[in-house]
PABALO-700434 format. One record per residue (C-alpha): x, y, z; residue in one letter. Coordinates in steps of 0.02 Angstrom, whole numbers, plus 50000, padded with zeros to 5 digits. Layout:
<rs>
XYZA
...
</rs>
This chain:
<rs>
485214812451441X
484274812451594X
484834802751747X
483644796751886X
484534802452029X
484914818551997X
484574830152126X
485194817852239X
486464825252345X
487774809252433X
489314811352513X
490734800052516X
492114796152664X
492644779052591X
494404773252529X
494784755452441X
493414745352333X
491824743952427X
491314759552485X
491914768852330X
491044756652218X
489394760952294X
489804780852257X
490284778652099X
488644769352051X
487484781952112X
488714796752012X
488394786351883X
486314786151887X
486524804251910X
486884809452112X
488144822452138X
489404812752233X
490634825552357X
491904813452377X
492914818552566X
494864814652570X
496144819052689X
497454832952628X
498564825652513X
497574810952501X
497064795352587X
497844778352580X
497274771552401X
497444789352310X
499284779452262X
498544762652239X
499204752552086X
498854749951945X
499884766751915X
500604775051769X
502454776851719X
502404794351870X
501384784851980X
499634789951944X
498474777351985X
497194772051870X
496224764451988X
495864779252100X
495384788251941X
494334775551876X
493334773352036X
492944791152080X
492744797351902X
491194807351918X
491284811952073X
491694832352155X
493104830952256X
493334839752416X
495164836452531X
495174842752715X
496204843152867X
495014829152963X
496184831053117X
495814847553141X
494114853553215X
493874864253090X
494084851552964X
492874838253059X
491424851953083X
491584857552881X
491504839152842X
489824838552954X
489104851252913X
489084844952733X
488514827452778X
486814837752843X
486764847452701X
486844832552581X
485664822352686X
486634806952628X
488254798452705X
489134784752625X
490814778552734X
492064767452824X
492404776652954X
492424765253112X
493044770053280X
492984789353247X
491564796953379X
491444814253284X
490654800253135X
489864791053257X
487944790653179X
487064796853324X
488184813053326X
487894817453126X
486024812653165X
485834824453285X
486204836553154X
485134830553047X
483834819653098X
483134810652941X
485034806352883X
485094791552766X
486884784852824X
487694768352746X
489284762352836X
490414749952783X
491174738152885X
492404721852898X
491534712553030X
490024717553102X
490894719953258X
491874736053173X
493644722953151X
494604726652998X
494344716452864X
494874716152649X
494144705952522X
495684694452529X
495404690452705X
493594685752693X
493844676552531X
494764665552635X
493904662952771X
492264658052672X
493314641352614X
493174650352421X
494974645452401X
495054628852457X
493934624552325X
494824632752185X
496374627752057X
496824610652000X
496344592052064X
498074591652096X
498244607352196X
498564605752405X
498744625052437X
497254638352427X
496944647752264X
496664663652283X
495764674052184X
496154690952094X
494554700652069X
493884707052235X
492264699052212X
491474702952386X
492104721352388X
491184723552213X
489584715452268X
489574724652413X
489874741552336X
488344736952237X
487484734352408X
488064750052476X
487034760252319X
485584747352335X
485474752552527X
485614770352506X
484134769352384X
483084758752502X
483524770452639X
483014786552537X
481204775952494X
481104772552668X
481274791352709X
480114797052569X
478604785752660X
479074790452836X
480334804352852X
481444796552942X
483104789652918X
484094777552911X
485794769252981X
486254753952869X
487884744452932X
488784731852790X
490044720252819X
490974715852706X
491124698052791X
489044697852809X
489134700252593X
490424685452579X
489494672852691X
487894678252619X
488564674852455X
489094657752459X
487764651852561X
486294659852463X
487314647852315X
486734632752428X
488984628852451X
488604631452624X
487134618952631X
488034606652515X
489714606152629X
488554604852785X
487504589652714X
489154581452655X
490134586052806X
491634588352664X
492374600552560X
491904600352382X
493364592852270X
494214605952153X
494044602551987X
495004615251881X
494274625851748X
492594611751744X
491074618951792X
490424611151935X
488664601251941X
488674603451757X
489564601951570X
490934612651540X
492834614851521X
494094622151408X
494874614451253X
496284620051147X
496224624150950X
497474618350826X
498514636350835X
498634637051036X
497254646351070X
495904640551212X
493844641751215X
492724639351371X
491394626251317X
489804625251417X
488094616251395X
486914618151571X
485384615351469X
484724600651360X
484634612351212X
486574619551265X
487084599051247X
486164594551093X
486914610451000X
488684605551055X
488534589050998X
487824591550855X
488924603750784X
490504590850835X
489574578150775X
489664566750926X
487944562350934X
487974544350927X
489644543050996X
488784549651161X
487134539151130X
488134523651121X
489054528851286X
487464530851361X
486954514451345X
488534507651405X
488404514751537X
486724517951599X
486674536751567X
485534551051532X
486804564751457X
485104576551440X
485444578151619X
486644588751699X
486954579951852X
487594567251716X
488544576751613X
489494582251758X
489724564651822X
490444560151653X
491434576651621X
493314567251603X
492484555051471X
491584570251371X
493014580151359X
494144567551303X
492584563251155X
492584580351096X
494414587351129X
494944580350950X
493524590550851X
494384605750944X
496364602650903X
495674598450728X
495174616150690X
496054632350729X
495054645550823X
494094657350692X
493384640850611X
493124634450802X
492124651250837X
491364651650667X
490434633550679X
489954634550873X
489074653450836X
488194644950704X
487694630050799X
487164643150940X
488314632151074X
488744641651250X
490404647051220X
491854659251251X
493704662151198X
495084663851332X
495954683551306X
497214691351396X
496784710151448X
497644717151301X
496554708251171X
495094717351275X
495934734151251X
496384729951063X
494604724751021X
494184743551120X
495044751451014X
494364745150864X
492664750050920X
492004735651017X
491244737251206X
490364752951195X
490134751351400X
492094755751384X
492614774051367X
494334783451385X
494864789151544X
496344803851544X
497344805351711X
497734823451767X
499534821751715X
498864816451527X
499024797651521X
497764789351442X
496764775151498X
495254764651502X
493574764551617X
491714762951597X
490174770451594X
488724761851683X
488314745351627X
486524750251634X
485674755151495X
484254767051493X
483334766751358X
484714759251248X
486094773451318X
487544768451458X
487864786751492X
489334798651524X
490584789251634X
490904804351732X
492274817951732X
494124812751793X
494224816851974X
495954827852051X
496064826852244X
495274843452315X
494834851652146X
493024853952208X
493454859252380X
493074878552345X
491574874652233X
490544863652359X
491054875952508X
490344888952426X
488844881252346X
488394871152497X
488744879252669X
488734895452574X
490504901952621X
491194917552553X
492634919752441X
493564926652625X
492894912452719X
493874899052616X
495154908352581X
495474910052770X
495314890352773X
496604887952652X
497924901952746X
497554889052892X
497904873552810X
496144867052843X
495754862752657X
</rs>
C-alpha cells in the first residue's frame, strides 16, 4: 500500500505525548521518522504503563514506526551528528527549549529552507504538561458531580493529543509553504496556546465571560442538551443521547414515552423538540425513562435502541475493549510485541485510504537504527561509526 508521505524525510527530538504524537502520525502516512534519544534513553523511554520487567508500552506504542537513532547529545560530537542529520532530513520536529546548539537560527544556517516545528509549554519557553494546563483552562472545575467542591481531573491528555495532531498538521503546512516559495519555516506550539484555543473556539470561554460565572457541573449529563446514563436490570450502564429532533423522537418512541412527554409539555409550557429544553428538563426526563431501562437487561436494551436507531453507547471497562479485539472487532487495533516478547495492543492510523488503515509501524528498540541512518544519511563508513561507538558517542 502506498503512503502519501513517503519520501518524506522528519526527524524527531521529542519525549512525552505531544511531540511524539505528531511523529508518529506522519510515520504513519508514510515519512521515515529518525527518532533522536539520548544514550540509554530519555526520560519517558521507562514511562508506565510497563510490563511485568518494566517495558513500557507506551514508549513502544508511540514510536512504533519510527528508526531509532541514541547519541551522546552532551558531547560535541554527538550535537554536530544530530545536526547534521536535521539538514539532511530537511525536517525538525522537537521540544528542545533553552539548548542554543537547537536554537532555530543555528540549524537554519545549515540549512536554509528547514521546515522546523517546536513544541512548547508556554509560549514564553516555561515548562508546562497537559495536567497543568488542563487546570488552568478551568476544565476541571467544571467536571464530576453537582455535589463535587474539588477539581476533577481528567485522565486522557487531551491537549497533548490535539496538539500532537497540530504538530503533523504544521509540518505539512510548512512543507506546502516551502514547495510555493522555498523557504522555510519555524512553527512554535504551545501546548497552553492548544488548550486555550480549545475551549474557547467551544464558545466556554465566551459563555463564562457573558455570565461572569462558572458553568455548574452536572455529572455524566451532557450539557446544553439530552443525555445521561441509565442502568439495565443486570448492572450494566448505557450513555443515552438525543441532540437532534429526530435523536428525541427515536428515543421516545422506542420507550414509549411519547405522550408521557407531550402531556409534560403542556404542563409546563415546553417544546422538548428543542434542545435548550431538553436540557432544561434533563432531571424530569431521566427520571420518565429510567424505569424502561431497569426493566430490561442490556442485550435487549441494545437490541431495541439499534433498532429504533437512538444515539447510544454502553459503558466498558478497557478489558471488554481488548476482549472484543480479540475476537476480531476494531480492525484500527493491531498487536504490538515489546523487544523483550510481551505482547500488547496499539493502532494503525485511524485514517483510511481507500478503505485500508495501514501497517502500524515496526516496534521501535532505543538506538537500533543508529548505524543504519549514519550510514545511509551522512554517508559514514563502517570505520567512521565504529570509531563513534569506541568513543561512546552513539
Amino acid at each position: 500500500m502506498s503512503r502519501p508521505l513517503e519520501g518524506l524525510q522528519v526527524v524527531e527530538c521529542a519525549s512525552f505525548v505531544a511531540g511524539p504524537t505528531g511523529g508518529m502520525t506522519l510515520a504513519q502516512l508514510g515519512a521515515a521518522v529518525i527518532r533522536i534519544d539520548p544514550l540509554g534513553g530519555g526520560s519517558d523511554h521507562l514511562r508506565w504503563p510497563v510490563d511485568a520487567a518494566g517495558e513500557s508500552f507506551y514508549w513502544a506504542s508511540l514510536n512504533k514506526g519510527k528508526r531509532s537513532v541514541a547519541v551522546d547529545m552532551r558531547s560535541d560530537e554527538g550535537r554536530e551528528l544530530v545536526t547534521a542529520l536535521v539538514a539532511e532530513a530537511g525536517v525538525l520536529v522537537d521540544n528542545v527549549v533553552g539548548r542554543r546548539w537547537m536554537a532555530h537560527d543555528v540549524l537554519a544556517a545549515r540549512r536554509a529552507d528547514l521546515v522546523h516545528v517546536r513544541v512548547q509549554g508556554y509560549p514564553d519557553g516555561r515548562p508546562a504538561v497537559d495536567y497543568t494546563v488542563n487546570a488552568e483552562v478551568g476544565i476541571p472545575q467544571i467536571t464530576g458531580t453537582e455535589e463535587g467542591a474539588a477539581p476533577v481531573n481528567h485522565v486522557l491528555p487531551a491537549w497533548d493529543l490535539v496538539t500532537g495532531l497540530s504538530v503533523s498538521t504544521a509540518v505539512l503546512a510548512a512543507l506546502y509553504e516551502r514547495s510555493r516559495t522555498g523557504r522555510g519555516s519555524f512553527v512554535e506550539l504551545a501546548l497552553s496556546d492548544v488548550a486555550l484555543a480549545g475551549v474557547a473556539n467551544l464558545g466556554w470561554l465566551s459563555e463564562a465571560a457573558d455570565r461572569g460565572r462558572e458553568r455548574p457541573r452536572h455529572g455524566n449529563h451532557v450539557y446544553g442538551s439530552f443525555g445521561v446514563d441509565f442502568a439495565c436490570s443486570d448492572g450494566q450502564r448505557v450513555m443515552v443521547v438525543a441532540l437532534t429532533p429526530g435523536q428525541w423522537s427515536a428515543l421516545t418512541s422506542v420507550t414509549g414515552t411519547n405522550a408521557v412527554f407531550a402531556a409534560l409539555e403542556q404542563a409546563l409550557e415546553a417544546d422538548l423538540a428543542q434542545e435548550a429544553e431538553r436540557y432544561r428538563l434533563r432531571d424530569t426526563i431521566a427520571a420518565v425513562l429510567k424505569p424502561w431501562f431497569l426493566a430490561r437487561d442490556s442485550k435487549a436494551v441494545a437490541d431495541e435502541l439499534d433498532a429504533a436507531r437512538v444515539l447510544w453507547g454502553r459503558y466498558q471497562g478497557m478489558t471488554d475493549v481488548v476482549t472484543a479485539f480479540r475476537t476480531g472487532e476494531h480492525p484500527v487495533l493491531t498487536d504490538l510485541t515489546l523487544q523483550d516478547g510481551s505482547s500488547g495492543i496499539t493502532a494503525r492510523s485511524p485514517m483510511r485510504f481507500d478503505g485500508e488503515h495501514g501497517e502500524a509501524g515496526a516496534t521501535p528498540v532505543l538506538g537500533r537504527e543508529t548505524d543504519e541512518v549514519l550510514a545511509e544519511l551522512l554517508g559514514l563508513s563502517s570505520a567512521e561509526i565504529a570509531g563513534l561507538h569506541d568513543r561512546g558517542v552513539v
